[in-house]
C-alpha beads as a LAMMPS data file, in Angstrom:
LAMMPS data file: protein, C-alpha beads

210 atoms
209 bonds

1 atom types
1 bond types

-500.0 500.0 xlo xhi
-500.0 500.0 ylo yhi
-500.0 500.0 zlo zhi

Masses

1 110.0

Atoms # bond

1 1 1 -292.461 7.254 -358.092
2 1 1 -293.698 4.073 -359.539
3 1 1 -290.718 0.564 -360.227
4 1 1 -291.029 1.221 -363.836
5 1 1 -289.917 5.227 -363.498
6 1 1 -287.369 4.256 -360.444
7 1 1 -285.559 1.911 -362.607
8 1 1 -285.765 4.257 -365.651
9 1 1 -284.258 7.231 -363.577
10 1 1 -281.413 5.180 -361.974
11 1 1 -280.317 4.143 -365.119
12 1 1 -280.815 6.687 -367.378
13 1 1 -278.020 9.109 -364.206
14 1 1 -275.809 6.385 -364.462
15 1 1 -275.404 6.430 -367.972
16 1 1 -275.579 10.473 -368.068
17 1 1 -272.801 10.445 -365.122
18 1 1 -270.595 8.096 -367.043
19 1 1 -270.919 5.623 -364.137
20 1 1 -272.001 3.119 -367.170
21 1 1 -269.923 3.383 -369.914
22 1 1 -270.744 2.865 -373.566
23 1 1 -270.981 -0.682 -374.584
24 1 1 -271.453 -1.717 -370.785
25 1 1 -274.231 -4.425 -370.375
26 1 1 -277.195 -3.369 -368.330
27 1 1 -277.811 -6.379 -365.602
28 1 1 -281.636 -7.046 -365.152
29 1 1 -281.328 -8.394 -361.588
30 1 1 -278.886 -5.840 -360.626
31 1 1 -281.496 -2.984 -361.258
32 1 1 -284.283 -5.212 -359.841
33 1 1 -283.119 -6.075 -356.724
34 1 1 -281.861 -2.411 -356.446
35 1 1 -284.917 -0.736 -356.545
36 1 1 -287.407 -3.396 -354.960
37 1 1 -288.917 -4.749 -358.007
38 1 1 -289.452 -7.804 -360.188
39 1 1 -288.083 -7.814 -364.092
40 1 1 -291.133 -6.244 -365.566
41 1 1 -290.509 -3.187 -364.640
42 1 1 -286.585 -2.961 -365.380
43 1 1 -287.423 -4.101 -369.028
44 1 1 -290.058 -1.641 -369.247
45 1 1 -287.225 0.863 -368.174
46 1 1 -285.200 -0.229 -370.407
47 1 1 -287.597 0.285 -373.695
48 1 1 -287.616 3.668 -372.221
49 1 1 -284.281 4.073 -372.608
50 1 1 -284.211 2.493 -376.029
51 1 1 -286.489 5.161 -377.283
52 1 1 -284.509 7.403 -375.768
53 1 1 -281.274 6.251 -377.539
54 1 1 -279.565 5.410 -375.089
55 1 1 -279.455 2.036 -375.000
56 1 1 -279.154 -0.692 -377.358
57 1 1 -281.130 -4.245 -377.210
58 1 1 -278.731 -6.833 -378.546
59 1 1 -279.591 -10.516 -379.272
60 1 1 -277.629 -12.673 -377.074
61 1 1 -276.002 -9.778 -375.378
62 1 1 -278.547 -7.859 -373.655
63 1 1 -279.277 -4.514 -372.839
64 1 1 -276.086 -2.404 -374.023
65 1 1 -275.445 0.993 -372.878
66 1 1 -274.874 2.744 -376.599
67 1 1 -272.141 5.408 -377.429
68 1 1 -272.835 8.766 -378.756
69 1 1 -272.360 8.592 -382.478
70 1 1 -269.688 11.458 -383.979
71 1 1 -272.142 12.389 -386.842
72 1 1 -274.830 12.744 -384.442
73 1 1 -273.023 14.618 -381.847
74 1 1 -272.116 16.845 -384.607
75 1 1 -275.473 17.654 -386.034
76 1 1 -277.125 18.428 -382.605
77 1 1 -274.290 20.743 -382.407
78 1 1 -275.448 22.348 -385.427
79 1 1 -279.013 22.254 -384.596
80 1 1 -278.065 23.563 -381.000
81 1 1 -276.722 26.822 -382.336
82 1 1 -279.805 27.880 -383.807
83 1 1 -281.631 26.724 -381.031
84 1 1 -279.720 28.353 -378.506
85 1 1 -279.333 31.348 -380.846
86 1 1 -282.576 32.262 -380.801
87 1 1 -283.502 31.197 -377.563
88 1 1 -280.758 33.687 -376.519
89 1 1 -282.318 36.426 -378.688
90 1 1 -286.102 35.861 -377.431
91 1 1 -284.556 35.817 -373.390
92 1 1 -283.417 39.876 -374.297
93 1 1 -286.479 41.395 -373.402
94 1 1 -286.797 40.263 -369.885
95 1 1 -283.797 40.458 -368.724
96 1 1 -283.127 42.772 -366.112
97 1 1 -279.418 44.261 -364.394
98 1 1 -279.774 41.534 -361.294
99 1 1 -279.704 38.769 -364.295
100 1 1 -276.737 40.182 -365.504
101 1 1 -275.027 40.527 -362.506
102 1 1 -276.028 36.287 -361.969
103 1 1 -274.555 35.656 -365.561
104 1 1 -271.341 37.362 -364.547
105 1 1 -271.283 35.293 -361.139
106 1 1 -271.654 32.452 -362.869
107 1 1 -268.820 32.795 -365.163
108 1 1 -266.834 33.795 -362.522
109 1 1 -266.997 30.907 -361.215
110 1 1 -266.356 28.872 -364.205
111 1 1 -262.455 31.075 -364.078
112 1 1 -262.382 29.876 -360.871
113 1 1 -262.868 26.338 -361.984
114 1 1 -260.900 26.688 -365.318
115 1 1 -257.437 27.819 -362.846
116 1 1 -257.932 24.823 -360.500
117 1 1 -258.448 22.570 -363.593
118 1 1 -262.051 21.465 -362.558
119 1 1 -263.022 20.886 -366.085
120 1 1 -265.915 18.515 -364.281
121 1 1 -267.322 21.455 -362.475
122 1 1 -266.581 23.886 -365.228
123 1 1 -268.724 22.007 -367.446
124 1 1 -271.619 21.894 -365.326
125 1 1 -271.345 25.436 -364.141
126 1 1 -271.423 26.007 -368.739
127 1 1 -274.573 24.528 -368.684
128 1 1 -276.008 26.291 -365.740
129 1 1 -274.531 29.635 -367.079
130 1 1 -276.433 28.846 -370.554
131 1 1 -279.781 27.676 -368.893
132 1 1 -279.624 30.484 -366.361
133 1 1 -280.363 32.799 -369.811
134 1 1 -282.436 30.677 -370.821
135 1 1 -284.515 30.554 -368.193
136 1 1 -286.339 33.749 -369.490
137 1 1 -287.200 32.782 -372.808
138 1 1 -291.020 32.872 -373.141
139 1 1 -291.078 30.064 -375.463
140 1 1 -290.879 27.024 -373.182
141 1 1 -291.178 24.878 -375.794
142 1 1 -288.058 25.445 -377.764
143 1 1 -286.104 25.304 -373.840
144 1 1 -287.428 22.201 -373.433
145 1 1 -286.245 21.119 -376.933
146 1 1 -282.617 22.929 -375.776
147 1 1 -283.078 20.501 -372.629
148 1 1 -283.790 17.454 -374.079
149 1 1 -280.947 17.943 -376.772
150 1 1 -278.237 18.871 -374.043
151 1 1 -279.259 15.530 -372.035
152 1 1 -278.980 13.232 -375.073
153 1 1 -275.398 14.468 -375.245
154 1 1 -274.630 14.871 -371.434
155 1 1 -272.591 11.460 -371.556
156 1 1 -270.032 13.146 -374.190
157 1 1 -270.727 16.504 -372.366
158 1 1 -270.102 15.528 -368.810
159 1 1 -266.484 15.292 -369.801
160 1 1 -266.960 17.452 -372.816
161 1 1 -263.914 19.926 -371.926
162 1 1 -261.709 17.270 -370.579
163 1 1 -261.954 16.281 -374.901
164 1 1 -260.723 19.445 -375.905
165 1 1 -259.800 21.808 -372.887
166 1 1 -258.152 24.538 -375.075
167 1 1 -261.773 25.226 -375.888
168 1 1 -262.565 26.643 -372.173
169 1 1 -260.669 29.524 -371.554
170 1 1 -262.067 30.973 -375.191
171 1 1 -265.472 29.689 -373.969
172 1 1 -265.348 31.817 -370.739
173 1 1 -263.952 35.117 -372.793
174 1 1 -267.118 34.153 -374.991
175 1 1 -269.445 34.498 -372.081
176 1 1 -267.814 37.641 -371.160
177 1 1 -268.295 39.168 -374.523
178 1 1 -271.977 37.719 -374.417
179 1 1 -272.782 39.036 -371.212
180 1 1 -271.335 42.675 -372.709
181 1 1 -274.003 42.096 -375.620
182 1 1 -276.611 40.706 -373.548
183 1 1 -276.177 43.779 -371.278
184 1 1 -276.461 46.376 -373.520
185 1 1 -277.710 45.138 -377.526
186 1 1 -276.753 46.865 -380.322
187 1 1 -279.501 44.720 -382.118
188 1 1 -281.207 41.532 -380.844
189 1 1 -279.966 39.911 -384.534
190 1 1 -276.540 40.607 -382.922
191 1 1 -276.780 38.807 -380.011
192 1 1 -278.556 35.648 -381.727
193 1 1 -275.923 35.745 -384.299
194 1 1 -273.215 35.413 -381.354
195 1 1 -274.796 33.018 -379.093
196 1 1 -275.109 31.188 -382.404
197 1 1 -271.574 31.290 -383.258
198 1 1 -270.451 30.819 -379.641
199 1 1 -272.082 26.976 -380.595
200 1 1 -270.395 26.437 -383.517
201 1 1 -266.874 27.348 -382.107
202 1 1 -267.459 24.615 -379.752
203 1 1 -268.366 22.394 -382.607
204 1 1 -265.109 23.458 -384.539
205 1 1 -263.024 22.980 -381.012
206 1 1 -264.470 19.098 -380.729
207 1 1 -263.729 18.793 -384.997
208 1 1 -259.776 19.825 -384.127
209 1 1 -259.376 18.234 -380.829
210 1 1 -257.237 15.418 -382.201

Bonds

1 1 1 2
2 1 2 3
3 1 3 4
4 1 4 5
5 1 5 6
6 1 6 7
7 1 7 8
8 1 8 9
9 1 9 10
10 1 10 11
11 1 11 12
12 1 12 13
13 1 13 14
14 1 14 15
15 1 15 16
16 1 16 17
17 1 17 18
18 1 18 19
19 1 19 20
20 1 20 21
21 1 21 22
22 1 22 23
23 1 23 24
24 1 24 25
25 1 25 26
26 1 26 27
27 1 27 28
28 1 28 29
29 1 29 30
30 1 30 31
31 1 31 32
32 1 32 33
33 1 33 34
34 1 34 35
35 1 35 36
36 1 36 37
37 1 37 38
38 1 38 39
39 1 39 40
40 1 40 41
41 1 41 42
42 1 42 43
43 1 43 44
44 1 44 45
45 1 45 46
46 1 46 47
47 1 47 48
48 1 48 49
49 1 49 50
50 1 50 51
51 1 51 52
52 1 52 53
53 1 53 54
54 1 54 55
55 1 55 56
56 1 56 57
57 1 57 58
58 1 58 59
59 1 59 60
60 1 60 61
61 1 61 62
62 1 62 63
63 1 63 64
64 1 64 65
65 1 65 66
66 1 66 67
67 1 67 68
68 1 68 69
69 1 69 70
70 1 70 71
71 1 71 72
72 1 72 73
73 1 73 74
74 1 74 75
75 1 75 76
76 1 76 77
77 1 77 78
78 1 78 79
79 1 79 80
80 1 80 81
81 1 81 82
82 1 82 83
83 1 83 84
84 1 84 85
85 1 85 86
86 1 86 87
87 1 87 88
88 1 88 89
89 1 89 90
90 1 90 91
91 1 91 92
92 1 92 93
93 1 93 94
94 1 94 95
95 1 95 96
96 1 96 97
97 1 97 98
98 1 98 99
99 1 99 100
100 1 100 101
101 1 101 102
102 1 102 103
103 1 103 104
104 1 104 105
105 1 105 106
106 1 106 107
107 1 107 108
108 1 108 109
109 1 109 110
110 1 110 111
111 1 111 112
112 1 112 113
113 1 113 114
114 1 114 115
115 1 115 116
116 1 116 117
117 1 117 118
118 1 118 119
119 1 119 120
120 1 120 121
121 1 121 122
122 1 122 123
123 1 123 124
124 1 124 125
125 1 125 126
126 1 126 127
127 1 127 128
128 1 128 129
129 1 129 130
130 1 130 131
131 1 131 132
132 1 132 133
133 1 133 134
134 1 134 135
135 1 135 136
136 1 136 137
137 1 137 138
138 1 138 139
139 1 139 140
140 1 140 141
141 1 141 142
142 1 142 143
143 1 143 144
144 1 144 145
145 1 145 146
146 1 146 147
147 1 147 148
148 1 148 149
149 1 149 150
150 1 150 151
151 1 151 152
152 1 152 153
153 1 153 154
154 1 154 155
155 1 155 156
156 1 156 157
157 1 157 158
158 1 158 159
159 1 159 160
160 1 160 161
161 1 161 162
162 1 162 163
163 1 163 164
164 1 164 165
165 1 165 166
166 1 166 167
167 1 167 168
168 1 168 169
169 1 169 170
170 1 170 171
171 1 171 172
172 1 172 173
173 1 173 174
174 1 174 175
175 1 175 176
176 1 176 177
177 1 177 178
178 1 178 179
179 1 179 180
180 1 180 181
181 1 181 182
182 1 182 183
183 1 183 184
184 1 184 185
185 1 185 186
186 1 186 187
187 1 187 188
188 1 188 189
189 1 189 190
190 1 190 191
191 1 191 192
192 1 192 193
193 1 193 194
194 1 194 195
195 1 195 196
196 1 196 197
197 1 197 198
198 1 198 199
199 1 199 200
200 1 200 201
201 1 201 202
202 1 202 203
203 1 203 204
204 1 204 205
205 1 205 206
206 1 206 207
207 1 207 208
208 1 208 209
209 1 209 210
């Protein structure tokens, strides 16, 4: 791994993790001397992360760690429900009783989490349960769209459930019912229309959290 993509991935975890918060100034030496490199490379790391969103350049304040924006969060929301919808839908076909069983493991888990309070772990085991379906979807493409979109919001998500925990038991009883449908379809529209909706009531769960 070249300086330039060293720097970029230490930063860009640290910000995903929540170890940097938002408005936190990014510290050009700090970075350099931490991976072994001059300033070049950190600033070309951080124009990375600019285009990413992620961070902010700011005259006479630096390189600022940005926050997620509520509009924004709420829109890729939106836009995740149709991804994920049909991403769900298009996964159907190869799906097989082992996968089902792993789905059904997974959310297990996630109980397990939910009764020790773990919403940390609970959240990560969400997104593993969701990218474990989607995992079979022929259209790599639109999972890699799915990807990208989860990781823009991963600093909101990380603690995503700690925001509005009431949401995660009716998440889990979600992924119960969507394993049901997943397992045996009445109609493929049926499933996308649920894994689409399953979104959304996250969305409405974040909208009434205050």
């Amino acid at each position: 791994m070249n300086k330039t993509k060293y720097a970029y991935t230490v930063i860009k975890d640290r910000i995903l993790d929540g170890t940097y918060a938002p408005g936190q100034r990014i510290i050009l030496d700090q970075i350099a001397k931490e991976v072994g490199s001059s300033h070049i490379p950190v600033r070309e790391a951080i124009r990375r992360l600019e285009a990413d969103n992620l961070i902010e350049y700011r005259q006479n304040a630096g390189a600022l760690v940005l926050s997620i924006d509520e509009k924004v969060y709420k829109q890729t929301l939106e836009m995740l429900a149709l991804l994920e919808g049909y991403a769900t839908m298009l996964s159907l076909d190869y799906l097989k009783e082992k996968h089902i069983q792993e789905f059904t493991d997974i959310n297990n888990d996630m109980k397990q989490a939910l009764q020790q309070y773990d919403l940390n772990t609970f959240s990560e085991l969400n997104k593993t349960f969701h990218f474990a379906i989607y995992s079979h979807c022929p259209n790599k493409l639109l999972v890699n769209n799915i990807k990208q979109s989860w990781e823009k919001l991963d600093t909101v998500r990380t603690a995503g459930f700690a925001y509005f925990p009431m949401r995660a038991p009716h998440s889990v009883e979600e992924h119960d019912q969507l394993i049901d449908l997943l397992a045996d379809p009445p109609t493929k529209e049926a499933v996308e229309a649920f894994a689409r909706q399953h979104k959304l009531n996250t969305l409405d769960a974040y909208e009434n959290r205050k």
